[in-house]
C-alpha positions as protocol buffer text, in pm:
chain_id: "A"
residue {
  index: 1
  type: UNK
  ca { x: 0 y: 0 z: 0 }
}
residue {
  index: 2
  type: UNK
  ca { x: 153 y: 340 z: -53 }
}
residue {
  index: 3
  type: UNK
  ca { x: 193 y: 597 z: 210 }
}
residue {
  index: 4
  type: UNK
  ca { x: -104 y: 791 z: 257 }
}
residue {
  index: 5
  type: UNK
  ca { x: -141 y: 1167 z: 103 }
}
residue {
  index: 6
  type: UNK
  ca { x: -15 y: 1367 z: 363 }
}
residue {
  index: 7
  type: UNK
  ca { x: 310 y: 1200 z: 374 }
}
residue {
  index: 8
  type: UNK
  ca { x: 539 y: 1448 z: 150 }
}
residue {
  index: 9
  type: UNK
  ca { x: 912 y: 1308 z: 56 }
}
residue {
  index: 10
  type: UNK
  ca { x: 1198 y: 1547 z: -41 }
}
residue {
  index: 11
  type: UNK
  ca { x: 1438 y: 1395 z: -271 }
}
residue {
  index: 12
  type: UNK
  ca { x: 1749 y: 1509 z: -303 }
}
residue {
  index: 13
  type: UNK
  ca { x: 1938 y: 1449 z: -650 }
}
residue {
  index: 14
  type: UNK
  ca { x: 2270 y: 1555 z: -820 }
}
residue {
  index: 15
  type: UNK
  ca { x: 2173 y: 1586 z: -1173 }
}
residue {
  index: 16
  type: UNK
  ca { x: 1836 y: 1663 z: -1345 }
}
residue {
  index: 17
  type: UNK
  ca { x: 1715 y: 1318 z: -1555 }
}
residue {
  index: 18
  type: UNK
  ca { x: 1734 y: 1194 z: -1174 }
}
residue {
  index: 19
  type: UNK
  ca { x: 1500 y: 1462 z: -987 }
}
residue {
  index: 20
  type: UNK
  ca { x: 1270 y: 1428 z: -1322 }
}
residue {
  index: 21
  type: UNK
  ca { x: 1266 y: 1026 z: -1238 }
}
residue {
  index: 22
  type: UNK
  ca { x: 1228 y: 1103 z: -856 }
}
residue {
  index: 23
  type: UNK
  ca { x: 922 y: 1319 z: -945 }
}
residue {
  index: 24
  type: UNK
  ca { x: 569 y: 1226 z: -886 }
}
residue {
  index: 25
  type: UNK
  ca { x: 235 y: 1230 z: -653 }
}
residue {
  index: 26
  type: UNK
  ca { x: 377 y: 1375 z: -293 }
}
residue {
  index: 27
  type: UNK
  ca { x: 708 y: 1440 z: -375 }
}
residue {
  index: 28
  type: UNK
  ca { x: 910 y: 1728 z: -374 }
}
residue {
  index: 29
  type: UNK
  ca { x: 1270 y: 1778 z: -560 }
}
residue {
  index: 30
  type: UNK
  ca { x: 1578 y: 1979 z: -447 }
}
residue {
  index: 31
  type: UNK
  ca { x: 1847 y: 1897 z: -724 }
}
residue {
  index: 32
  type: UNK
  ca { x: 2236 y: 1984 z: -672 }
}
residue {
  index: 33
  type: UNK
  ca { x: 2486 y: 1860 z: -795 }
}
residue {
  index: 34
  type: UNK
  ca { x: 2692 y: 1866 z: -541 }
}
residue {
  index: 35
  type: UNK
  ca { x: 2628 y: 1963 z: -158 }
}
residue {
  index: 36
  type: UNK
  ca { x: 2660 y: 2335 z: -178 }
}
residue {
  index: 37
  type: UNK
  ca { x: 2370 y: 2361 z: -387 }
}
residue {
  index: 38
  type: UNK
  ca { x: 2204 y: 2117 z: -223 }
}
residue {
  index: 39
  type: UNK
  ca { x: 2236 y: 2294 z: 102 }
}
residue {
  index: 40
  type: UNK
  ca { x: 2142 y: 2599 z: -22 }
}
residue {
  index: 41
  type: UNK
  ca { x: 1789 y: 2440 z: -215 }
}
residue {
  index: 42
  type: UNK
  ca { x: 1692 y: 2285 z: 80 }
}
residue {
  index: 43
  type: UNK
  ca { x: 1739 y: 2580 z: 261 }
}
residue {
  index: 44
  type: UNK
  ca { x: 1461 y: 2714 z: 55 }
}
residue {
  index: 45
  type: UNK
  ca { x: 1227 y: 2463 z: 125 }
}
residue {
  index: 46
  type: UNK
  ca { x: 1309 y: 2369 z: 517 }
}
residue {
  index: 47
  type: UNK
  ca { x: 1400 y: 2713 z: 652 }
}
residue {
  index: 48
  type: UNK
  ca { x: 1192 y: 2954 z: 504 }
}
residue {
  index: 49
  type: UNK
  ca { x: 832 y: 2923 z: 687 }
}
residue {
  index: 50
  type: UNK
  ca { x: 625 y: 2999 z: 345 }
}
residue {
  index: 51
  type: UNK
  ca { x: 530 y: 2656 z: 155 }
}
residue {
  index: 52
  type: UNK
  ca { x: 749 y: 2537 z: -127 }
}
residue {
  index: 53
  type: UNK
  ca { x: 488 y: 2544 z: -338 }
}
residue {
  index: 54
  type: UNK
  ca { x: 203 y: 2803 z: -472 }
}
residue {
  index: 55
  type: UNK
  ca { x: -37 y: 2543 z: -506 }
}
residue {
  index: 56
  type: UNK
  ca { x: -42 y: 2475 z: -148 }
}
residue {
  index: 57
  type: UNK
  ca { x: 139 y: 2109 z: -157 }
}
residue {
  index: 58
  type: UNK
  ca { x: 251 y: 2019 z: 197 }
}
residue {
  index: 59
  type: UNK
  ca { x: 584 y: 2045 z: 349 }
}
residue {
  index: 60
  type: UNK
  ca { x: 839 y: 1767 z: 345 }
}
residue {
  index: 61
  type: UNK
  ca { x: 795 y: 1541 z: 587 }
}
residue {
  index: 62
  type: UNK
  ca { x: 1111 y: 1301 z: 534 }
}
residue {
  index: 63
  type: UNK
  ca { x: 1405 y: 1402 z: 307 }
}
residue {
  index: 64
  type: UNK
  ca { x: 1522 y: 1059 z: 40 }
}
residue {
  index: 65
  type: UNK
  ca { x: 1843 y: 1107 z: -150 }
}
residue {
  index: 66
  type: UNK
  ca { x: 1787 y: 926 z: -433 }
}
residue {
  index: 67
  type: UNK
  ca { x: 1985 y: 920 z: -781 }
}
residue {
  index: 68
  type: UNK
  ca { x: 2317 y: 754 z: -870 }
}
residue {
  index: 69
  type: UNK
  ca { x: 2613 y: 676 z: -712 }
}
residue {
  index: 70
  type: UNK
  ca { x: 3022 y: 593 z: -787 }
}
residue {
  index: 71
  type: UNK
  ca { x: 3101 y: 234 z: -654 }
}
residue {
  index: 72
  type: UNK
  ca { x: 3356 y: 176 z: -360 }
}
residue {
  index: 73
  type: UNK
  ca { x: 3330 y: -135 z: -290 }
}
residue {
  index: 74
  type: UNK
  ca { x: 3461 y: -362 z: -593 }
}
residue {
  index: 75
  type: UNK
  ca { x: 3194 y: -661 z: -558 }
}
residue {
  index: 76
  type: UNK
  ca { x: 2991 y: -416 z: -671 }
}
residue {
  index: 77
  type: UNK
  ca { x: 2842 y: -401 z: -1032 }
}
residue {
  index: 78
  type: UNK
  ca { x: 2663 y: -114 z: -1269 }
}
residue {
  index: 79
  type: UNK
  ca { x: 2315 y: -79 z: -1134 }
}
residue {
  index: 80
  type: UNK
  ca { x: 2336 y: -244 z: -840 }
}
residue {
  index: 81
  type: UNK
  ca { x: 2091 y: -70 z: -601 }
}
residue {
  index: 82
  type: UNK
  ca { x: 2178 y: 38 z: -232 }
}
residue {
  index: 83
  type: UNK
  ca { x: 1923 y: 167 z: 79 }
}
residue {
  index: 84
  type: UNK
  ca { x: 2128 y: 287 z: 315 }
}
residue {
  index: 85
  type: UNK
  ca { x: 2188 y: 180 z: 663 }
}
residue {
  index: 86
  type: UNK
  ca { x: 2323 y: 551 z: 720 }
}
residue {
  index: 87
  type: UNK
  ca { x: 2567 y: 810 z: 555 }
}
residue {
  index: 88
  type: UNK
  ca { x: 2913 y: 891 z: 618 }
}
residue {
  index: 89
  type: UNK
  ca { x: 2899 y: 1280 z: 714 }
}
residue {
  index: 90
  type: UNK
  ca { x: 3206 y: 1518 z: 755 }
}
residue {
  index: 91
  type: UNK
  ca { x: 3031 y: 1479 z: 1115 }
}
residue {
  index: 92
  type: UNK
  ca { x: 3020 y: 1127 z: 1170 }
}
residue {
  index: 93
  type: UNK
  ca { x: 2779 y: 887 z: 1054 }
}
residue {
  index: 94
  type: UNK
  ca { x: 2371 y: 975 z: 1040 }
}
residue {
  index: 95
  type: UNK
  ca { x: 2186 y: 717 z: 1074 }
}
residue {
  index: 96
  type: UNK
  ca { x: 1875 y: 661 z: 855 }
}
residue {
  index: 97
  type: UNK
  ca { x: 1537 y: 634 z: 983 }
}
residue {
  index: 98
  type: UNK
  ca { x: 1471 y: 266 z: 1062 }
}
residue {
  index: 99
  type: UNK
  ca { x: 1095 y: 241 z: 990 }
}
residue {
  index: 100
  type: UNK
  ca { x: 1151 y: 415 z: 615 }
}
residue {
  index: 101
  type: UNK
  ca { x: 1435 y: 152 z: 543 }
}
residue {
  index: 102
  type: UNK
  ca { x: 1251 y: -119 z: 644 }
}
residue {
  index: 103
  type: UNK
  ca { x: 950 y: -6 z: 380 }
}
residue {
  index: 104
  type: UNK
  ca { x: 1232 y: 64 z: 81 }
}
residue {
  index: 105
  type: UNK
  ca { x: 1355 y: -333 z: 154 }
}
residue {
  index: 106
  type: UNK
  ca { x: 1033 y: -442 z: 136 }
}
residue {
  index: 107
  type: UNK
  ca { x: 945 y: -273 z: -206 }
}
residue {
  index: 108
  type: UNK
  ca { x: 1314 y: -328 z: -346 }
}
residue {
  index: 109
  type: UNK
  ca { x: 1397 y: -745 z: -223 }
}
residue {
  index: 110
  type: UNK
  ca { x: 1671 y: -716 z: -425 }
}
residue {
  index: 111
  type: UNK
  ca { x: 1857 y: -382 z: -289 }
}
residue {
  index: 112
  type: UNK
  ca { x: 2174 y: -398 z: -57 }
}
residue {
  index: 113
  type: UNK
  ca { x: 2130 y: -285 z: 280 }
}
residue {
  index: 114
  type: UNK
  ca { x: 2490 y: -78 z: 386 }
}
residue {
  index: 115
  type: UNK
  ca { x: 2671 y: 263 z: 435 }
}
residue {
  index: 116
  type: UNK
  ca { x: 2704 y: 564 z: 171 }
}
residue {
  index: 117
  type: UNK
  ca { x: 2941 y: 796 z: 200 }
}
residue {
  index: 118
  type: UNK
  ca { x: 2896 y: 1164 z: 98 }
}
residue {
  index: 119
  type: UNK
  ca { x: 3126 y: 1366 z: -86 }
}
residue {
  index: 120
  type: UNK
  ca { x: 3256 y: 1706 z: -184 }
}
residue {
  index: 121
  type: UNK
  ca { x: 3415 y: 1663 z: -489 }
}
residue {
  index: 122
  type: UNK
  ca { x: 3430 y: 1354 z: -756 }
}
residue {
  index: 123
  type: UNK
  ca { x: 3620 y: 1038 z: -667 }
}
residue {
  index: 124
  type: UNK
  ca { x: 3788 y: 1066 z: -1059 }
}
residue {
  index: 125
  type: UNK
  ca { x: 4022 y: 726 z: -990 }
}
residue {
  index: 126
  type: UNK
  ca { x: 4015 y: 398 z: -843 }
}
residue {
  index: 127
  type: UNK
  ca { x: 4274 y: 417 z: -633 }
}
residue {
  index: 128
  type: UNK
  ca { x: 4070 y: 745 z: -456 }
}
residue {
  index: 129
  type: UNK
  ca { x: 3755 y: 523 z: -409 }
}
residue {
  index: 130
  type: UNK
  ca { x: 3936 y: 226 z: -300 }
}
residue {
  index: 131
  type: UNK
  ca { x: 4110 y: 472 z: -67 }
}
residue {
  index: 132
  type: UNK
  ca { x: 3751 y: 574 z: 80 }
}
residue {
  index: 133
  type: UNK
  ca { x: 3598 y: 236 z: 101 }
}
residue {
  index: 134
  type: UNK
  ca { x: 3929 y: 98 z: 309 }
}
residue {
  index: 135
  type: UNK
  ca { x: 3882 y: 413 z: 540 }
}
residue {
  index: 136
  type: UNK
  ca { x: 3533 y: 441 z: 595 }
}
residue {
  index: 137
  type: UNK
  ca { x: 3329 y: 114 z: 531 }
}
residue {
  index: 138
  type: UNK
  ca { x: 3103 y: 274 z: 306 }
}
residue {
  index: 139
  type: UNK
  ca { x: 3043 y: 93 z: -24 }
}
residue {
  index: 140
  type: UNK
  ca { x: 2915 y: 389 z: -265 }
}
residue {
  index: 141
  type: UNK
  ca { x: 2969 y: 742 z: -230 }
}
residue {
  index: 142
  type: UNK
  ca { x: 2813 y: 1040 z: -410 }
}
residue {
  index: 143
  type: UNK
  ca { x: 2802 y: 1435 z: -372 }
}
residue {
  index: 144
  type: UNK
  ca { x: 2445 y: 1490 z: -228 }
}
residue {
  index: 145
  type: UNK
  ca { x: 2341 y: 1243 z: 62 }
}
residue {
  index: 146
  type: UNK
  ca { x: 2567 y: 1430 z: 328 }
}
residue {
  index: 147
  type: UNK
  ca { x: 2376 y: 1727 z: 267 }
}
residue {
  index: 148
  type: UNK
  ca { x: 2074 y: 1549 z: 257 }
}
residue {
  index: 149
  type: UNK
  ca { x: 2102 y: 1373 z: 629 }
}
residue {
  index: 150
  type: UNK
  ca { x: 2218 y: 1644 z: 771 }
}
residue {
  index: 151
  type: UNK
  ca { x: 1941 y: 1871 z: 717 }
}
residue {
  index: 152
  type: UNK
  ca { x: 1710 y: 1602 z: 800 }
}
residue {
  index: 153
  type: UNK
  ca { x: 1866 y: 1609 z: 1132 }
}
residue {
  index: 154
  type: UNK
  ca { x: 1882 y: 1978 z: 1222 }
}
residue {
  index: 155
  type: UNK
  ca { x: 1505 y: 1962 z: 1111 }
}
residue {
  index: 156
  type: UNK
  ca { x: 1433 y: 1650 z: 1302 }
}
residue {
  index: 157
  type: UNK
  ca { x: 1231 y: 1472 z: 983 }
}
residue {
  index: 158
  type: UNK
  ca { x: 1337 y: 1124 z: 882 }
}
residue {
  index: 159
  type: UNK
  ca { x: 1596 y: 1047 z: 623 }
}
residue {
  index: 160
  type: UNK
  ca { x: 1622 y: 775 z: 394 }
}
residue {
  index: 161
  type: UNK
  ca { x: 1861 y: 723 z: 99 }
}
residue {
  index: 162
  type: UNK
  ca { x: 1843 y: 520 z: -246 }
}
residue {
  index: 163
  type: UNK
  ca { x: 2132 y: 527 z: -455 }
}
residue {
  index: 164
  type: UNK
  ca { x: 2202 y: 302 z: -757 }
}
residue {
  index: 165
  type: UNK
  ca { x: 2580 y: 223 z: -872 }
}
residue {
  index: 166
  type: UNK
  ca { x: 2686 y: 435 z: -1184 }
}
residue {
  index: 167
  type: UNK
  ca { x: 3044 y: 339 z: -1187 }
}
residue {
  index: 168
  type: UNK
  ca { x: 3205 y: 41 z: -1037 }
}
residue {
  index: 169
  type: UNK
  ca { x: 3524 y: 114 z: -819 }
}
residue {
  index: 170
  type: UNK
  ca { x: 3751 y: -36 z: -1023 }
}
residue {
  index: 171
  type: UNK
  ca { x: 3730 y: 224 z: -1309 }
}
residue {
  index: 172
  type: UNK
  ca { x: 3879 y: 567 z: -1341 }
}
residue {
  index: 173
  type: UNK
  ca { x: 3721 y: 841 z: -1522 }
}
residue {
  index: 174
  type: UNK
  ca { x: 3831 y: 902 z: -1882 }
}
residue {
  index: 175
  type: UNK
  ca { x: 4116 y: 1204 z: -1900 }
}
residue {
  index: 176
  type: UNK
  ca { x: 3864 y: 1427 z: -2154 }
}
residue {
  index: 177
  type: UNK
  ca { x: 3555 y: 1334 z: -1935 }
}
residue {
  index: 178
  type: UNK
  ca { x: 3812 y: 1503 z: -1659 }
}
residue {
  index: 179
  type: UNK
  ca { x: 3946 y: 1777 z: -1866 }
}
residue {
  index: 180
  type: UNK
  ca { x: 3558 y: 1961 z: -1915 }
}
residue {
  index: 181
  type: UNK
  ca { x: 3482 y: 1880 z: -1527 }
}
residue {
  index: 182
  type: UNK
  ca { x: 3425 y: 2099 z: -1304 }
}
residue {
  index: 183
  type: UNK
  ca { x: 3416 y: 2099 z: -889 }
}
residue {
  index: 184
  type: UNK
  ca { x: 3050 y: 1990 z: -860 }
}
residue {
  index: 185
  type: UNK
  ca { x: 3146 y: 1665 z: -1093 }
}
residue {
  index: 186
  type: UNK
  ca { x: 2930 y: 1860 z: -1384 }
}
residue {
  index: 187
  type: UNK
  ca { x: 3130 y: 1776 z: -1763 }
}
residue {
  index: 188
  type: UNK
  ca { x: 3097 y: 2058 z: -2019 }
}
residue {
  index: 189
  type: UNK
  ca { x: 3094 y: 1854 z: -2373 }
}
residue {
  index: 190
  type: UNK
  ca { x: 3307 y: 2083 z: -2564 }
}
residue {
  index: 191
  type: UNK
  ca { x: 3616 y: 1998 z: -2368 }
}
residue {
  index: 192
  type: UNK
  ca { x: 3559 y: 1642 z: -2339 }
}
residue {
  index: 193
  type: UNK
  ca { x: 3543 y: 1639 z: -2703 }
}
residue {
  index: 194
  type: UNK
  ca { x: 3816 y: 1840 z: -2766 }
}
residue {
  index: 195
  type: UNK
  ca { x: 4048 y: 1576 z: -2512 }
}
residue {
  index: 196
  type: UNK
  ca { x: 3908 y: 1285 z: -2660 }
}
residue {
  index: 197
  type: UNK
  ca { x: 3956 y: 1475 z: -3031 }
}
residue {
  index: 198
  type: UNK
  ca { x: 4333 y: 1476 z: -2935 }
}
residue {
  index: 199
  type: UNK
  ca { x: 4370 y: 1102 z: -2739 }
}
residue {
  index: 200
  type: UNK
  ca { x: 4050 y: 883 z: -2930 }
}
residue {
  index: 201
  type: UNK
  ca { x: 4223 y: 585 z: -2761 }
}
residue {
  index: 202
  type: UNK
  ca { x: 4039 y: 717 z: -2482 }
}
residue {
  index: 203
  type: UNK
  ca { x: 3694 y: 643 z: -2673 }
}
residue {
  index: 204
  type: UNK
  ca { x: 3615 y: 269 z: -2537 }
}
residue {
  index: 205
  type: UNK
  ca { x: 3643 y: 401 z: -2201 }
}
residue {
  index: 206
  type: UNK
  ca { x: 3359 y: 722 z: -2276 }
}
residue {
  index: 207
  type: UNK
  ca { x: 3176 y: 449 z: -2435 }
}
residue {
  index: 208
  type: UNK
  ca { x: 3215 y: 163 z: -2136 }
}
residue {
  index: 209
  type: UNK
  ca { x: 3071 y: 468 z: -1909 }
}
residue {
  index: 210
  type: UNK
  ca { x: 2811 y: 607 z: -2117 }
}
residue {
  index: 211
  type: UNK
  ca { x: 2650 y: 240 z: -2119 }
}
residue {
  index: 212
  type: UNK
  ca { x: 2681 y: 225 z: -1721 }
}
residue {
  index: 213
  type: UNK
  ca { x: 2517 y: 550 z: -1762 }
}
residue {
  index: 214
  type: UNK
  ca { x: 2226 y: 408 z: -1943 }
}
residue {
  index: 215
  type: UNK
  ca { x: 2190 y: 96 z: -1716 }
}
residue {
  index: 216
  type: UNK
  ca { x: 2200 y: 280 z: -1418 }
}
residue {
  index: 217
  type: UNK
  ca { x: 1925 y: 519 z: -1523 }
}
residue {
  index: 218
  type: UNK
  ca { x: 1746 y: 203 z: -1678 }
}
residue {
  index: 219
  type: UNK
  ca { x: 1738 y: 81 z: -1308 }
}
residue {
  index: 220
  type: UNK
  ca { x: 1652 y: 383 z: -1125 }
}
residue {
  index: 221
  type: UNK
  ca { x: 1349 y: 426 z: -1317 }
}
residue {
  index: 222
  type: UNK
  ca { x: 1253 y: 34 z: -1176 }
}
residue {
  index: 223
  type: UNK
  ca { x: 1355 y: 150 z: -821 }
}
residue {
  index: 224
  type: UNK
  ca { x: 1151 y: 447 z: -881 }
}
residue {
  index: 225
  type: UNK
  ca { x: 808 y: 236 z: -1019 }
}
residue {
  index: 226
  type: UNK
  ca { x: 831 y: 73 z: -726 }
}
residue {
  index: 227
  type: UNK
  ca { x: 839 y: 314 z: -473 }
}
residue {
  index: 228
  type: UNK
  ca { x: 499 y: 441 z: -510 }
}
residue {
  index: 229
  type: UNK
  ca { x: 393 y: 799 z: -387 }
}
residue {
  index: 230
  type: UNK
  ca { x: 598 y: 985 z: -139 }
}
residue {
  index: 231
  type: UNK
  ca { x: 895 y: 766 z: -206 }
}
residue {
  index: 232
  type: UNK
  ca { x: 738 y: 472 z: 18 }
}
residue {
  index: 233
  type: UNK
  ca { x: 775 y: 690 z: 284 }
}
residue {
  index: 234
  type: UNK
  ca { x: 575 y: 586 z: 597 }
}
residue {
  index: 235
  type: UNK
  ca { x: 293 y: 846 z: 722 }
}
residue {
  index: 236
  type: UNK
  ca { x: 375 y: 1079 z: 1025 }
}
């Protein structure tokens, strides 16, 4: 059964094609990337005491990231997807809300249950997310679920996060995908094509990443057909 009307999710995504997937009946989307602009958007919509909406839609009452993520741990595959237990914070670990997590394993049998880790810049090389996993225990990481739990502390809603793997941790990024990056993980296309224009040897590895891209958005549309309204988020 999905969560009745008045429950209202806020997912939090990096890029666009995920808030549009996120989208639907009781949901609200703050989109980054990264977790300035994230902080800042959901400063919008927590702090300021007006209602995010003209038409009168009801506040968030739980904050979901939800979108993709860069594998850390290597037994993990392209579009595997991952509920998290909790995030790793610049201030320790926030737990996610039990009773939420329980609901997102019961619509996603499939999912892995375990730790995300949040992010300020791009983990562009293996060696960085093997680095991270080794440190921290956390087997994805991405740029906006930090943000995310931590406002949904400070405002004392739950949290719940949904993150399927984009990249596996064994792969680096491309040097052109690198050269037209910039700090929020965002690639321009005129200077990726310009580096892969002067090193096309570099052209299997766009391509091996642009399919990940494709089956990772293939499976976060499945994850998100299955969540139902308010992001399976249980009523207050």
């Amino acid at each position: 059964m999905d969560a009745l009307p008045h429950a209202c999710a806020l997912a939090v995504c990096g890029m666009p094609f995920e808030a549009a997937i996120a989208d639907g009946p009781c949901v609200v989307t703050v989109c980054g990337p990264g977790p300035w602009r994230v902080a800042h958007r959901l400063h919008g919509v927590l702090d300021v005491p007006t209602p995010p909406h003209a038409d009168g839609a009801p506040r968030p009452t739980g904050i979901m990231s939800f979108g993709c993520a860069g594998g850390l741990d290597p037994g993990l595959a392209c579009g595997t997807c991952i509920v998290a237990t909790g995030v790793l914070t610049p201030d320790g670990i926030v737990a996610a809300d039990p009773g939420w997590t329980r609901a997102l394993l019961a619509r996603l049998p499939g999912a892995r249950l375990a730790l995300l880790a949040g992010v300020d810049a791009p983990l562009a090389t293996s060696a960085a997310k093997a680095s991270l996993w080794r440190a921290g225990g956390a087997v994805a990481a991405d740029m906006e679920s930090h943000a995310a739990a931590l406002a949904a502390r400070r405002h004392g809603i739950p949290f719940a996060a949904c993150r399927v793997v984009l990249d596996p941790a064994w792969r680096s990024l491309p040097a052109c995908v690198l050269a037209g990056m910039d700090g929020d993980g965002v690639a321009a296309p005129w200077p990726m094509l310009r580096g892969l224009a002067a090193a096309p040897a570099q052209l299997g590895a766009v391509c091996a990443l642009a399919r990940d891209a494709w089956v990772a958005r293939r499976t976060l549309r499945r994850v998100r057909a299955c969540l139902g309204a308010a992001l399976a988020l249980p009523p207050p």
